[in-house]
ZAVEX-802326 format. One line per field, with one value per residue (C-alpha): residue number from 1; z, y, x. Coordinates in steps of 0.5 Angstrom, whole numbers, padded with zeros to 4 digits. Each point is the difference from the previous one (the first is absolute). Layout:
<sites>
resi <- c(NUM, ...)
up <- c(Z, ...)
north <- c(Y, ...)
east <- c(X, ...)
</sites>
This chain:
<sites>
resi <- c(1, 2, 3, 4, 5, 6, 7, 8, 9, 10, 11, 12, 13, 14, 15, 16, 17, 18, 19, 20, 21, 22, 23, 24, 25, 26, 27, 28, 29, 30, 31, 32, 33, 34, 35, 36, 37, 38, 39, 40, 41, 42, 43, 44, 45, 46, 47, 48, 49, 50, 51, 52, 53, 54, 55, 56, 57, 58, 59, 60, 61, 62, 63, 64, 65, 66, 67, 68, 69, 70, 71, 72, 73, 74, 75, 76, 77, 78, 79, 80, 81, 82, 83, 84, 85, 86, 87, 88, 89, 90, 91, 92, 93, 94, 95, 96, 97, 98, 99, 100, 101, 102, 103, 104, 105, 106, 107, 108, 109, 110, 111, 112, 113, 114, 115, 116, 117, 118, 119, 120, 121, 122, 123, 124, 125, 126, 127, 128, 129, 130, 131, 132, 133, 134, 135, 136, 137, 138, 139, 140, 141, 142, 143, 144, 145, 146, 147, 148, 149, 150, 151, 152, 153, 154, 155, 156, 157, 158, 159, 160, 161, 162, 163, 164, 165, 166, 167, 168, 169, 170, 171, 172, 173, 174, 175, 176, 177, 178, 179, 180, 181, 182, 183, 184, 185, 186, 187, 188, 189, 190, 191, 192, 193, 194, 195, 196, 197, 198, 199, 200, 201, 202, 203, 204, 205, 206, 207, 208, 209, 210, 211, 212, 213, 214, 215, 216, 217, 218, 219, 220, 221, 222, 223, 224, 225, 226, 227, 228, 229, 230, 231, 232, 233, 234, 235, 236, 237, 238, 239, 240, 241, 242, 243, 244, 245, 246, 247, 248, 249, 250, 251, 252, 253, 254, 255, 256, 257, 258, 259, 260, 261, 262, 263, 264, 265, 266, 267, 268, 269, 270, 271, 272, 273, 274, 275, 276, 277, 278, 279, 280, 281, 282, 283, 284, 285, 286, 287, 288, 289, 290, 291, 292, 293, 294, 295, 296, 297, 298, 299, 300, 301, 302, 303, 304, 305, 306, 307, 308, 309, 310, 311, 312, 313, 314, 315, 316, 317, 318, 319, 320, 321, 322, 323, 324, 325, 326, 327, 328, 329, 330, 331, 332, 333, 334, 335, 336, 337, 338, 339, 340, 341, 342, 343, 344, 345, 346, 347, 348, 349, 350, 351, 352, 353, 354, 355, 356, 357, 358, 359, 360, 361, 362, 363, 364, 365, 366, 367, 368, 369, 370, 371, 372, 373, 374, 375, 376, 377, 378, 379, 380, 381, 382, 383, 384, 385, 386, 387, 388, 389, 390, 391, 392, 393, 394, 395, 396, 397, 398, 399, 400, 401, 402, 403, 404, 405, 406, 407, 408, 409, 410, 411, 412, 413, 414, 415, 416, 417, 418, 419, 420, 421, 422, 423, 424, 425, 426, 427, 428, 429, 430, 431, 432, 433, 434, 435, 436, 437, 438, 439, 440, 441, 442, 443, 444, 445, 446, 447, 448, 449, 450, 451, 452, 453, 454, 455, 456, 457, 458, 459, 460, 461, 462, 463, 464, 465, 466, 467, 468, 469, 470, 471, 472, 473, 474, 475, 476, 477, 478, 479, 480, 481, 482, 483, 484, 485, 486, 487, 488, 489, 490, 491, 492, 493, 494, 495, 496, 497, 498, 499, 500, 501, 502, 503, 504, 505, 506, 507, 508, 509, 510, 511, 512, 513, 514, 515, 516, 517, 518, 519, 520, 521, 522, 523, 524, 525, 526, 527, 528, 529, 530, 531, 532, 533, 534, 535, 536, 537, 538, 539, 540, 541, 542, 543, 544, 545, 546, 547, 548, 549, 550, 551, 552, 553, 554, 555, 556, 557, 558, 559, 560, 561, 562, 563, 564, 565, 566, 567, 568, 569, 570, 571, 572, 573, 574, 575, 576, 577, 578, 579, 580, 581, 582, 583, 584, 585, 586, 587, 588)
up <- c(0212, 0007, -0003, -0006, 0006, 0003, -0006, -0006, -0007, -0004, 0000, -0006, 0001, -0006, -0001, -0005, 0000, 0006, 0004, 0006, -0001, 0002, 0005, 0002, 0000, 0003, 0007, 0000, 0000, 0005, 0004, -0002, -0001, 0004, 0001, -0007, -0004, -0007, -0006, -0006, -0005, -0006, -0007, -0004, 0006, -0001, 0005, -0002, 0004, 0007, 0003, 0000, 0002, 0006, 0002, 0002, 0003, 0008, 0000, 0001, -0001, -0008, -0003, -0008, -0002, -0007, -0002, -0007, -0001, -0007, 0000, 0003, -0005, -0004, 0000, 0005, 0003, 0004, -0003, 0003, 0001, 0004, 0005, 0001, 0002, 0004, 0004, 0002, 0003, 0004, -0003, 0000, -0008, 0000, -0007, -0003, -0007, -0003, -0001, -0008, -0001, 0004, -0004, -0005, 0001, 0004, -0006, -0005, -0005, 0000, -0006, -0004, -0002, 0007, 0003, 0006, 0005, -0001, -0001, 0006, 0004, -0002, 0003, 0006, 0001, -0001, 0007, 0004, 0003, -0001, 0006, -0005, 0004, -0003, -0003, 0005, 0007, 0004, 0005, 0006, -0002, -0002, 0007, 0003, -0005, 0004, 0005, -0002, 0001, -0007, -0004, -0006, 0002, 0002, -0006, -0004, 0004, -0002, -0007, 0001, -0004, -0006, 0001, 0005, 0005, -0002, -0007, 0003, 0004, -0005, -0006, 0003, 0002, -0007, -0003, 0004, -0002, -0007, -0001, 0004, -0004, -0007, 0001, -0002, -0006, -0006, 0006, -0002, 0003, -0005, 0003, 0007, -0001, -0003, 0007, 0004, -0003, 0002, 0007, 0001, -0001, 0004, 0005, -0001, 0001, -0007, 0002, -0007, -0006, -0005, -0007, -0005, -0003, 0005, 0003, -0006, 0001, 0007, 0000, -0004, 0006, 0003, -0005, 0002, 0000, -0007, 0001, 0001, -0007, 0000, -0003, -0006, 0003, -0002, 0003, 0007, 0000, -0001, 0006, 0004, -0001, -0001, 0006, 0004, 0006, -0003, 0003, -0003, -0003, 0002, -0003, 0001, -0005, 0002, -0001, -0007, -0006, 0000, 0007, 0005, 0007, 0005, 0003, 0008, 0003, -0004, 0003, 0007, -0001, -0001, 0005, 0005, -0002, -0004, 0001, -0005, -0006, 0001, 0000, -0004, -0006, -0001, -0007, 0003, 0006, -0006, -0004, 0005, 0002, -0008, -0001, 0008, -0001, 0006, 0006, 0004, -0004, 0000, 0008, 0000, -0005, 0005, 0005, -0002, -0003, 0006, 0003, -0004, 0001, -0006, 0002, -0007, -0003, 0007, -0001, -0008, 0003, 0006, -0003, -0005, 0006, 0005, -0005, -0002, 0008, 0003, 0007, 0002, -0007, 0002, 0007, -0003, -0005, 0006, 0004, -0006, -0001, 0007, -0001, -0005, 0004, -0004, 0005, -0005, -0003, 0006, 0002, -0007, 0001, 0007, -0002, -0006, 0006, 0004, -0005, 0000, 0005, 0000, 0004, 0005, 0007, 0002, -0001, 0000, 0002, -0003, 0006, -0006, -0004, 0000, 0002, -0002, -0006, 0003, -0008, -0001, 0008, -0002, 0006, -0004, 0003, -0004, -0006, -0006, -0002, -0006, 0007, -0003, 0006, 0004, 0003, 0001, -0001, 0009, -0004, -0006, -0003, -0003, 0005, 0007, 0005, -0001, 0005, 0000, 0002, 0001, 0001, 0000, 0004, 0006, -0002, -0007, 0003, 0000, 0006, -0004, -0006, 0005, 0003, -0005, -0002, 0007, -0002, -0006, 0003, 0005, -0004, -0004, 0006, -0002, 0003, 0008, 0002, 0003, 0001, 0005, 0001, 0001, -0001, 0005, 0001, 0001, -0004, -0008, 0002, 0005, -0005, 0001, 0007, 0004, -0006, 0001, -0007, 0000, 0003, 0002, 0002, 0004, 0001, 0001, 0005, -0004, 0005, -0003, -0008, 0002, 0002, -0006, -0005, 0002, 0001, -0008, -0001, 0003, -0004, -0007, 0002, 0002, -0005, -0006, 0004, 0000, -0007, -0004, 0003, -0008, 0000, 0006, 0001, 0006, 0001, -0001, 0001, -0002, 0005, 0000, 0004, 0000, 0003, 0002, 0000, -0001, 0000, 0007, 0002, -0006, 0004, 0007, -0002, -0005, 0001, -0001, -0007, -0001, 0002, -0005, -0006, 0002, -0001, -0006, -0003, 0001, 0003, -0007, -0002, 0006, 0001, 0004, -0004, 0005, -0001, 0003, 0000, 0000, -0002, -0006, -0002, 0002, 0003, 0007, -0001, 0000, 0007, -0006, -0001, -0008, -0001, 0002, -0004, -0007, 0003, 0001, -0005, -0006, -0003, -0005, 0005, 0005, 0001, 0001, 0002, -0001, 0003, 0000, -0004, 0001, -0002, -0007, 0002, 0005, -0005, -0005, 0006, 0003, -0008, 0000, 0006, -0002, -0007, 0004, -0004, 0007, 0003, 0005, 0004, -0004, 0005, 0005)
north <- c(0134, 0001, -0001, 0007, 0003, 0001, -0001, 0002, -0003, -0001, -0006, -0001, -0003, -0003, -0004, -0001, 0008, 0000, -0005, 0004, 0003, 0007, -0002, -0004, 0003, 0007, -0005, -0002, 0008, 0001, -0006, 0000, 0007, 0005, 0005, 0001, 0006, -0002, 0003, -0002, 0003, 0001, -0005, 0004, 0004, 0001, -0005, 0002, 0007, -0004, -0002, 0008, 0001, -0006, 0003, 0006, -0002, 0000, -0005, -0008, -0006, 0001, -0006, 0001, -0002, -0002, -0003, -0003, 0000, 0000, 0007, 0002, -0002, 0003, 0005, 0004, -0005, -0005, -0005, -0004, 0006, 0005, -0008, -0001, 0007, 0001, -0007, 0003, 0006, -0006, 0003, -0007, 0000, -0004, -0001, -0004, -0003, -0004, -0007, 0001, 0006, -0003, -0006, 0005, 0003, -0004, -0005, 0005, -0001, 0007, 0004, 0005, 0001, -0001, 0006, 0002, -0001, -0008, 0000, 0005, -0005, -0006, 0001, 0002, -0005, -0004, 0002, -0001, -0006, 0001, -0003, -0003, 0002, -0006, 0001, -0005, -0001, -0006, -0003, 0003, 0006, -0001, -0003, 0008, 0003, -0004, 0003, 0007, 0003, 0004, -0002, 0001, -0004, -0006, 0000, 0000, -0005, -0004, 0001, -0002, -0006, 0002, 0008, 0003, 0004, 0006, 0001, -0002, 0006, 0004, -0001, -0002, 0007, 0003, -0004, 0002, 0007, -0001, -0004, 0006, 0007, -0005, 0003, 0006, 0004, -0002, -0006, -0007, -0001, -0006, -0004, 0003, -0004, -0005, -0001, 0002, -0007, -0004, 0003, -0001, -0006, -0002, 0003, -0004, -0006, -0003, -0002, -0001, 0004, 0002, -0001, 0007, -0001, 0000, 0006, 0004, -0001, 0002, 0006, 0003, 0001, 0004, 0005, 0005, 0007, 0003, 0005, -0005, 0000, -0008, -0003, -0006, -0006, -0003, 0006, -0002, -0007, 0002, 0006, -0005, -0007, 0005, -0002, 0006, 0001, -0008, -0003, 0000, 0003, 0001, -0006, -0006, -0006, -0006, -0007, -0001, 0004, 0007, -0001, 0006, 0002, 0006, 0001, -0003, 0007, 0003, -0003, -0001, 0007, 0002, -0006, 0005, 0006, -0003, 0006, 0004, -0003, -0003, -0006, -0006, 0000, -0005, -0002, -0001, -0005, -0004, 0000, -0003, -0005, -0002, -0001, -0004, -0005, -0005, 0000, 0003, 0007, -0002, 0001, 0006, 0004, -0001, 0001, 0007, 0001, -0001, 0004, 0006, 0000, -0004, -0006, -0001, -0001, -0004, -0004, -0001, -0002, -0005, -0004, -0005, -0002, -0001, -0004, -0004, -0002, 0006, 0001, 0007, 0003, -0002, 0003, 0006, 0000, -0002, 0007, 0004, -0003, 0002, 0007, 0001, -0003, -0006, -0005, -0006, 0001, 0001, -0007, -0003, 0001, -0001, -0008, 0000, 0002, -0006, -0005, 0003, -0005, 0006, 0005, -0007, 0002, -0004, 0000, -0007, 0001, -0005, 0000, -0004, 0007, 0005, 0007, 0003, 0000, 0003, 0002, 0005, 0002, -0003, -0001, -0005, 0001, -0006, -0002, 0001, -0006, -0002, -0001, 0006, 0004, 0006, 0006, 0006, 0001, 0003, 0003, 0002, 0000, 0008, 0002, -0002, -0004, 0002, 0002, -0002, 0001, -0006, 0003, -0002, -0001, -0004, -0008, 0000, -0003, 0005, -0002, -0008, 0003, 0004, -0007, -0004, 0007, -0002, -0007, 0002, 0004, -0005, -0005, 0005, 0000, 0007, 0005, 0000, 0003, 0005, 0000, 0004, -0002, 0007, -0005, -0001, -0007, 0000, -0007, 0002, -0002, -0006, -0006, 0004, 0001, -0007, -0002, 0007, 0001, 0007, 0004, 0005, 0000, 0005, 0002, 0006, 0004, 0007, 0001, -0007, 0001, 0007, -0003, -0005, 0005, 0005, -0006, -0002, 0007, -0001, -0007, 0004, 0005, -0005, -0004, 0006, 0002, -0007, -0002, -0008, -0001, 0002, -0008, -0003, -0007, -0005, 0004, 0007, -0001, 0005, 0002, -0001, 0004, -0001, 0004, -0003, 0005, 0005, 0006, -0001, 0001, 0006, 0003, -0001, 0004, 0004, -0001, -0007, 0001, 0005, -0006, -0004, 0005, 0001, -0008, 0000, 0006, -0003, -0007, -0003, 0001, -0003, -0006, 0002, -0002, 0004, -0005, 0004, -0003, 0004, 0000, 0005, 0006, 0005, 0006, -0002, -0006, 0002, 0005, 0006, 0000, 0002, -0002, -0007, -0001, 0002, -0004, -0007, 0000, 0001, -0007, 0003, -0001, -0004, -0007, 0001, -0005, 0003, -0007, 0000, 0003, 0007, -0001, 0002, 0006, 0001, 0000, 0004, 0006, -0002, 0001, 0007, 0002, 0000, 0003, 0006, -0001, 0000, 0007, -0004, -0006, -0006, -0004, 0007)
east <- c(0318, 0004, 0007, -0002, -0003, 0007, 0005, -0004, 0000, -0006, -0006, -0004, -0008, -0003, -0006, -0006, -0004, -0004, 0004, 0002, 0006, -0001, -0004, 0005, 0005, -0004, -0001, 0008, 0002, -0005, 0003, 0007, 0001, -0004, 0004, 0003, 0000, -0004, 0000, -0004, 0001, -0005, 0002, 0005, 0004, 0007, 0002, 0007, -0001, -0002, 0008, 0001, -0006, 0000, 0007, -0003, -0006, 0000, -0004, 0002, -0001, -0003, -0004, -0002, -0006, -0001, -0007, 0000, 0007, 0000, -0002, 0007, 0005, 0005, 0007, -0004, -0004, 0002, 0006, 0006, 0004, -0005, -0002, 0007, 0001, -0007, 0003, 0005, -0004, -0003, -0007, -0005, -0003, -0007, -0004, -0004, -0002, -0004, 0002, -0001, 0004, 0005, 0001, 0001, 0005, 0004, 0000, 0002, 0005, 0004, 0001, 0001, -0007, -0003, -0003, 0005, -0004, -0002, 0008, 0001, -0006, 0004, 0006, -0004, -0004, 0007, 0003, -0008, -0002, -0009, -0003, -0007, -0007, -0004, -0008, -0003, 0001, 0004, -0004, 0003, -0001, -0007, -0001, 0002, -0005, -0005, 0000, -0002, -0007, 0000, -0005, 0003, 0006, -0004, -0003, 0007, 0002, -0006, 0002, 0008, -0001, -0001, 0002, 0006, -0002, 0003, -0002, -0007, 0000, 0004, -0003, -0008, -0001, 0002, -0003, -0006, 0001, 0001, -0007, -0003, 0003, -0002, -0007, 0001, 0000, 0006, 0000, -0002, -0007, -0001, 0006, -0002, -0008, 0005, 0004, -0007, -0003, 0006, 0000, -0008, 0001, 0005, -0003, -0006, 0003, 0002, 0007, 0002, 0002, -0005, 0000, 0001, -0006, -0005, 0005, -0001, -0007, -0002, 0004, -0005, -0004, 0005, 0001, -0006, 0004, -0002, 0006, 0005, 0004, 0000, 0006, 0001, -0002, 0007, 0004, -0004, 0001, 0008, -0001, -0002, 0004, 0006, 0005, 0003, 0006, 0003, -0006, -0007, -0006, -0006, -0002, 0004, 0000, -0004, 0001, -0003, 0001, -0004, -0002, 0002, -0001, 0001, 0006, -0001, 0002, -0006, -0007, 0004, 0001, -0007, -0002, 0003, -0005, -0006, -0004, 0005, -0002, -0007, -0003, 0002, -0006, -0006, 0003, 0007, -0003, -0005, 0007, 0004, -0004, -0001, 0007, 0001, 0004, -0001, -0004, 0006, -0001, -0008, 0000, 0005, -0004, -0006, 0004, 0002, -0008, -0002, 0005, -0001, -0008, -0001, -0004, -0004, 0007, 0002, -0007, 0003, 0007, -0002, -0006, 0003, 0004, -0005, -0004, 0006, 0001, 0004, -0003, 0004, -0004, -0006, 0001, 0002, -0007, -0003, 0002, -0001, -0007, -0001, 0001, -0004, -0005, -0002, 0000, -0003, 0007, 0004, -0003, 0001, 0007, 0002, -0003, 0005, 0006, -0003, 0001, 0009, 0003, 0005, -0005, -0003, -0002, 0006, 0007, 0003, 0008, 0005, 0006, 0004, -0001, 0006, -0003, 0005, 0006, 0006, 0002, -0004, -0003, -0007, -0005, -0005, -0008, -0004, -0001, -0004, -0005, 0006, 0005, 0003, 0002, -0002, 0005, 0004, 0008, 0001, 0007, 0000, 0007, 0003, -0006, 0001, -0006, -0007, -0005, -0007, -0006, -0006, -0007, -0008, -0006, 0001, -0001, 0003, 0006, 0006, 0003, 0001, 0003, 0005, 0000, 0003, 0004, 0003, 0001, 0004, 0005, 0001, 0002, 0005, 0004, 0001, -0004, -0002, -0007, -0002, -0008, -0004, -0006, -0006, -0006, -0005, 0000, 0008, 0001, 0002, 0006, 0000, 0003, 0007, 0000, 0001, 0005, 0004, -0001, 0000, 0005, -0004, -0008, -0003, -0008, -0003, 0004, 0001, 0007, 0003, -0002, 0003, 0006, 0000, 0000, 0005, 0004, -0001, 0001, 0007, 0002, -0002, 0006, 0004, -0001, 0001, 0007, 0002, -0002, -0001, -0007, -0003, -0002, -0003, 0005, 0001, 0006, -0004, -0008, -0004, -0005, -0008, -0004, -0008, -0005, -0007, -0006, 0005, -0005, -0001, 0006, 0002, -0007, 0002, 0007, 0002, 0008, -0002, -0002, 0007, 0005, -0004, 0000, 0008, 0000, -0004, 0005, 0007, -0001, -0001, 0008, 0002, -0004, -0005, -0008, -0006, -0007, -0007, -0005, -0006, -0008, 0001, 0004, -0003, 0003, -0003, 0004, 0007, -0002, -0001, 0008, -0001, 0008, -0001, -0006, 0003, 0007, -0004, -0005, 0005, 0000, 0004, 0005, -0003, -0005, -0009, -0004, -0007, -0004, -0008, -0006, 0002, 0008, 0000, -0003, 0005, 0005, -0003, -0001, 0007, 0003, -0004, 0003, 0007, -0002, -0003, -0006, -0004, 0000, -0004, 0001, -0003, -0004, -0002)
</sites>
């Protein structure tokens, strides 16, 4: 792009549709050439006309912008004749195309018949080299996307296996806009309940795709505007199935005949603003849960139920697996039972949690056990009772480190699970450990201090948290300008910095709550995993600072440990924080 800068020629972009290419080349004339003049004309323009027209220009260097090039080919339009001219001139020419339209005509057999233009591109494309934008991502690439703070983008990034970020960003939004102006007259209401259904039930927690049939049957439930001129059922099916921009419908094939799901982008979108399109409906919640496949999604729906205020449905979803032996079920039917106030019950299921080995009193730790997977970045915290392990990814591969908090009531031992947290990381022997400690007691951290196991530990001294901070703060910046410490190595370790009885540190100084919000933004592209451990997530507790609360109670992005009796409601409150659907602090 530097060379076009300062000799001219042209540089053709093409790639699938929503690939990137405009973009792309957007941010490469920004870069390369910002003191270019541009014109960008309109398709059909008489190019033929712009030597003349350059030549008594006092404006110099030129740039010519020719987006969708296929829209400018011709006897006037831009052909081998008027490139070499505009070469000569020194004017840069960047254009893009679709890849599709590029195979056509660069692989067209010219004849008399053909239509000039196709002839006229042939010969064109001839004398380009293209430079192809692909649909997916490398993995490079995906690595810097991580560090972004764009909600949007981290959820592209998420969806990268499957969709390029790009036509996720793209074609999402659009879709987005299509399923919303279809309710309307001469719209299609019908395909728009159609992809309502498929969405709901994504957003219930039924993670896969639903067959046609029983979607056709609950969409009626959606059609109650009597005013809307409602479509076939054929003409909405094919509405909603139908694929836009080159990349996918609103509804998206599943793995067996006639099943479909909603395309990804639709219930993240929705998941971001819930309140714009109500409450997922008890049919939808009763559905989901007679089509459940496992226990996996079994545990999800009553999560998302629970969650949503829908506790008969999380009680229907979390029930079996009680009974079947799964003690975190049970503990959480145990919570609910209590907040209702039907203590016999909240008794019943506390018993059938004892009987979990999972959920003992004491935790037995296997030094022969790896804590942690240096493949994936996984810390492991315990075990189910099948031996199946417990734990987190601290890095997240597309995304960057995570950050997290660990809260409960005093005694339910959040400092032991930060402990074997520790443990892990240390024996990855890739991160080194800041720890500072705000407790009373001043031992949280006492294994790591004789051994110097940690690099840096400091008590409760308001000056030196200060300084420790601010001092991290500086290693983020140095790390961003230096760059390669996207994934924590022996080389490259990441950095973890945990803080004990964190709210008495937030409330003896708002600066300490900012340096933390500052790690918690731009720390994670760089290596950098803040911990808290705290007894809840009120706003008190983050020193009254909004901004922090929302950064790290965020577990679409970062970790949540809720432990104790009160711990699921914790989650809950702290999940209708981040949705805005409390105007008050939950637990004030």
């Amino acid at each position: 792009m530097k060379h076009l800068a300062n000799h001219g020629g042209m540089i053709l972009l093409t790639g699938d549709s929503t690939s990137g290419k405009s973009r792309t080349a957007h941010h490469a004339i920004h870069r390369c050439m910002p003191n270019h003049a541009i014109y960008a004309p309109t398709h059909g323009t008489h190019l033929d006309e712009l030597p003349n027209h350059l030549m008594e220009s006092d404006e110099s260097p030129f740039l010519l912008w020719l987006d969708d090039l296929e829209g400018f080919l011709g006897k006037r339009g831009m052909n081998p004749t008027l490139l070499q001219v505009l070469e000569d001139m020194g004017v840069a020419i960047v254009a893009t195309m679709q890849d599709e339209l590029f195979e056509t005509y660069a692989n067209l057999q010219p004849h008399r018949e053909s239509h000039p233009s196709l002839r006229i591109g042939n010969r064109l494309l001839r004398a380009v080299e293209p430079i192809f934008i692909p649909r997916l991502w490398s993995a490079s690439e995906i690595e810097r996307a991580s560090g972004c703070n764009d909600a949007r983008i981290t959820e592209a990034v998420a969806h990268s296996a499957m969709y390029g970020v790009s036509e996720y960003l793209a074609a999402g939004p659009a879709l987005m806009e299509d399923w919303k102006r279809a309710q309307r007259v001469h719209g299609h209401p019908r395909g728009a309940a159609l992809v309502q259904t498929a969405v709901d039930m994504a957003r219930a927690g039924f993670s896969g795709a639903v067959d046609i049939n029983v979607l056709e049957e609950l969409h009626h439930r959606y059609l109650t505007t009597s005013t809307l001129r409602i479509e076939s059922w054929e003409d909405a099916k094919a509405w909603a199935t139908n694929v836009r921009f080159g990349v996918s419908g609103l509804l998206v094939r599943g793995d067996y005949e006639e099943t479909w799901r909603a395309f990804d982008y639709l219930p993240d979108a929705v998941k971001r603003n819930e309140g714009n399109r109500g409450d997922i409906p008890d049919f939808i919640w009763q559905e989901a849960l007679n089509l459940c496949p496992d226990d996996d999604d079994r545990w999800l729906i009553g999560m998302r139920a629970y969650m949503a205020g829908a506790n008969d449905f999380a009680i229907a979803a979390w029930e079996p697996l009680a009974l079947n032996g799964n003690g975190s079920a049970a503990s959480n039917l145990a919570v609910i039972a209590s907040e209702m106030g039907d203590r016999p019950a909240a008794r019943y299921w506390r018993h059938l949690e004892a009987q979990d080995a999972f959920h003992a009193k004491t935790l037995y730790y296997d030094p022969k056990t790896p804590l942690y997977d240096p493949e994936t970045g996984r810390i492991f915290t315990g075990a189910y009772r099948d031996g199946e392990k417990v734990g987190f990814s601290l890095y997240k591969p597309g995304v960057g480190a995570a950050h997290g908090i660990i809260v409960g009531d005093k005694g339910v031992g959040k400092s032991n699970a930060l402990t074997v947290i520790l443990l892990g990381l240390l024996m990855s022997q890739r991160y080194v450990l800041f720890l500072v400690d705000w407790s009373a007691e001043q031992d949280s951290f006492q294994p790591f201090k004789e051994p110097q196991a940690a690099y840096h530990i400091s008590g409760n001294n308001l000056s030196k948290s200060l300084a420790t901070l601010y001092n991290l703060t500086k290693i983020i910046e140095i790390r961003k300008e230096k760059g390669g410490y996207e994934t924590p190595s022996v080389e490259t370790p990441g950095i973890f910095i945990a803080i004990e009885e964190a709210q008495t540190l937030f409330n003896s100084s708002s600066k300490a709550a900012s340096l933390c919000l500052r790690i918690a933004k731009e720390g994670g592209a760089v290596g950098l995993s803040l911990f808290l451990v705290l007894p809840d997530a009120s706003l008190e507790s983050f020193g009254g600072n909004k901004g922090l609360r929302t950064e790290m109670t965020n577990h679409d992005l970062n970790v949540g440990y809720y432990m104790g009796g009160k711990g699921l409601q914790m989650m809950r409150d702290a999940k209708a924080g981040q949705s805005g659907q409390d105007n008050e602090d939950p637990y004030e």
